[in-house]
C-alpha positions in Angstrom: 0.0 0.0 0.0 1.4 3.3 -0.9 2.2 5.6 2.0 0.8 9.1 2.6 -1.9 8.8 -0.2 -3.4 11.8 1.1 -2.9 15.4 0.6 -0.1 16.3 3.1 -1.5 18.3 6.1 1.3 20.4 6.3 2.5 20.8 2.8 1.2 23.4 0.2 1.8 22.8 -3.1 0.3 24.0 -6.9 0.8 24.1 -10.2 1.5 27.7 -10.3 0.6 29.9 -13.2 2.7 32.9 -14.7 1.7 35.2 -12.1 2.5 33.0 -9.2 5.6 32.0 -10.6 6.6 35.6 -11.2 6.3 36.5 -7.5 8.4 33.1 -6.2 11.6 35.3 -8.5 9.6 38.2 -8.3 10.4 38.9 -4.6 14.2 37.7 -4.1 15.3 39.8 -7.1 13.4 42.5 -5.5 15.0 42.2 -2.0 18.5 41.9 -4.2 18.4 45.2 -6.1 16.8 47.3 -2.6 19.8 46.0 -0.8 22.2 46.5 -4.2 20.6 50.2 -4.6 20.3 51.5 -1.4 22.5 49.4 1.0 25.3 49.0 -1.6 24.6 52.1 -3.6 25.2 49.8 -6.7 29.0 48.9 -5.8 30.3 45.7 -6.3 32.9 44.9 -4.2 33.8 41.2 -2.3 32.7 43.0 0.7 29.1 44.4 -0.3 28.7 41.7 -2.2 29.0 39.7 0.9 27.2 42.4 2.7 24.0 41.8 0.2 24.4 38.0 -0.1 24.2 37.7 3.7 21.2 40.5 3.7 19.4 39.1 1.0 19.2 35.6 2.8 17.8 36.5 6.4 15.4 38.8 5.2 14.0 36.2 2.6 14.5 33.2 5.2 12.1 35.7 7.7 9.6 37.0 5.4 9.1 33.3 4.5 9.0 32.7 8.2 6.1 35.1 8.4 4.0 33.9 6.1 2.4 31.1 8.3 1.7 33.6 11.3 0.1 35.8 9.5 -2.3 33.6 7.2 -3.3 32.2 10.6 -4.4 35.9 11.5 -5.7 36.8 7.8 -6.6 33.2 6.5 -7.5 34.6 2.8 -3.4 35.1 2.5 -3.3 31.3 2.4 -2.2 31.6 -1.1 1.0 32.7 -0.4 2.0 29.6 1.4 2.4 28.3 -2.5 5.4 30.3 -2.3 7.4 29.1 0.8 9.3 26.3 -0.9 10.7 28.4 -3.3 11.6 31.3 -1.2 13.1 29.0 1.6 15.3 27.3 -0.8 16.5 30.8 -2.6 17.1 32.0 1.1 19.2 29.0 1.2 21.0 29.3 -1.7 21.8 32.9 -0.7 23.2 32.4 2.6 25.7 29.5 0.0 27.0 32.2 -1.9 27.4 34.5 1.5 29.7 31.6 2.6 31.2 30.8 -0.8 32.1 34.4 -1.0 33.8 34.7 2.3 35.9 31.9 1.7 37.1 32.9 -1.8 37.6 37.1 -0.9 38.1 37.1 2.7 39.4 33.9 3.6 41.5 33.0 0.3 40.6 28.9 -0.6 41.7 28.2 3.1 39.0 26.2 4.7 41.1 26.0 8.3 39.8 29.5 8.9 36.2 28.1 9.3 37.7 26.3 12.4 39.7 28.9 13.8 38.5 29.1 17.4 41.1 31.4 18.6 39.7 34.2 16.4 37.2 36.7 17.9 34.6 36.6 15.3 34.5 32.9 15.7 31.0 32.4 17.9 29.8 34.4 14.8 31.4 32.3 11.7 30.0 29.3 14.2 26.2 30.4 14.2 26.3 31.3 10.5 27.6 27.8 9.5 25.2 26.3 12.3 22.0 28.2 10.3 23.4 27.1 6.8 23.7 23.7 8.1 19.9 23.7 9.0 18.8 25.3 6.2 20.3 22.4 4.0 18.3 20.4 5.8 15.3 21.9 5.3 15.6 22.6 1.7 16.7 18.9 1.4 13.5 17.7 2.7 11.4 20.0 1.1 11.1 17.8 -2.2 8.5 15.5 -2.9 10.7 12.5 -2.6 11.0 13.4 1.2 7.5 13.7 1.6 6.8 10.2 0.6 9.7 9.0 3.5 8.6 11.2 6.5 5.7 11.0 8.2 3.6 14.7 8.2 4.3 15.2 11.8 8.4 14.2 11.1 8.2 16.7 7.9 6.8 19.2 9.9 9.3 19.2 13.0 11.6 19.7 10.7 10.7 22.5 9.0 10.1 24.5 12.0 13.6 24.6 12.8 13.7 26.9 9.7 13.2 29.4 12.8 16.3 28.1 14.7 17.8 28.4 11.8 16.7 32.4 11.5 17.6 32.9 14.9 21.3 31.5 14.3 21.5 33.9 11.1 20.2 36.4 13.6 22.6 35.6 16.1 25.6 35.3 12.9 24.4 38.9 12.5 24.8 40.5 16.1 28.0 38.5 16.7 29.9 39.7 13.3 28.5 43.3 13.6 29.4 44.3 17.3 31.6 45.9 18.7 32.9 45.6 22.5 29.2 43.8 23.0 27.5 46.9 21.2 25.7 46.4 18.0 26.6 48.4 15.3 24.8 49.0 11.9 25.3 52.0 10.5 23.3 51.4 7.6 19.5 51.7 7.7 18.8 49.1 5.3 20.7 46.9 7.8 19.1 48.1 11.1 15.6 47.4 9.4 16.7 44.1 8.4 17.6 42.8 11.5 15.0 43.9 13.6 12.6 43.2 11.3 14.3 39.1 11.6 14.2 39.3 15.4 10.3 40.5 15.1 9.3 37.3 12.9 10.9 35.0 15.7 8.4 37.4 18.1 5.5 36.8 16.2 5.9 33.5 16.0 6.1 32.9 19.6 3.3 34.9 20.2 1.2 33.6 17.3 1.7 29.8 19.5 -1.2 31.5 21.5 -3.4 32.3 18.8 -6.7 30.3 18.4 -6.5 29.0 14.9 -6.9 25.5 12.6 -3.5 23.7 12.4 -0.8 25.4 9.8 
């Protein structure tokens, strides 16, 4: 007997049409060029380019984050849960070429300096590889393949650590930008980012408490 013959509870999948596909690459290349225009000012350098890479990822990895909070509040946005899958995996994907970038511009090929625990940005490199880490995870198990193997309730522990995962990339974020234990972010584009990030774990917390249907 095949397993899981019925829709999955927690999974929400369509075949999308031209408009839906256009805002799954509509909003990433969106959230690229703000950061590019007025976070960058339209340099490229190794270090905005890091800068946006790293940008582009939590804030994509947190608005997807917010879309099942707030379709349990306004249930006729249910529609954008169609787009989760592809903006979790391009969040993903992002944060790889924040990484990939660092180790070819800043850290030259040399993979040792991911391991450097004597450094003083270390607890920060460590949270950012710890979210990446996750992230692979849950973009792994977001095919349909993986839906067939786990159970709904397995599938869906899973993809709640998405928000671990955002509150590493949070934590990445605090750890690489302070100084003396102060968090500097000069940049507004920056200081909108991240607090926006640390709201989206909020809601969620808070949402735990809202009467609603399961997610």
């Amino acid at each position: 007997m095949k397993k899981h013959s019925k829709p999955h509870p927690y999974h929400y999948s369509t075949d999308k049409n031209i408009i839906q596909r256009l805002i799954d690459i509509g909003l990433p290349l969106g959230l690229f060029w703000a950061f590019f225009q007025f976070y960058n000012f339209g340099k490229i350098t190794p270090s905005e380019m890091v800068k946006t890479t790293g940008l582009l990822s939590i804030s994509l990895l947190a608005i997807t984050l917010l879309v099942g909070p707030i379709c349990k509040i306004f249930p006729g946005l249910d529609f954008l849960k169609t787009h989760r899958k592809f903006w979790g995996i391009t969040s993903f994907l992002a944060a790889l070429a924040h990484v990939i970038l660092v180790y070819i511009y800043f850290y030259k090929f040399n993979l040792l300096r991911f391991v450097n625990f004597s450094h003083p940005k270390y607890p920060g490199t460590a949270t950012g590889l710890a979210a990446l880490g996750i992230l692979l995870l849950v973009s792994l198990t977001s095919s349909k393949k993986a839906l067939k193997l786990l159970s709904p309730e397995a599938w869906k522990a899973v993809q709640v650590t998405s928000y671990l995962a955002l509150g590493l990339a949070i934590g990445h974020f605090y750890l690489m930008e302070q100084v003396n234990g102060v968090l500097v972010i000069k940049r507004l584009l920056g200081q909108i980012t991240f607090w926006f990030a640390a709201a989206v774990i909020l809601i969620r917390l808070l949402i735990l408490f809202w009467p609603s249907k399961k997610d």
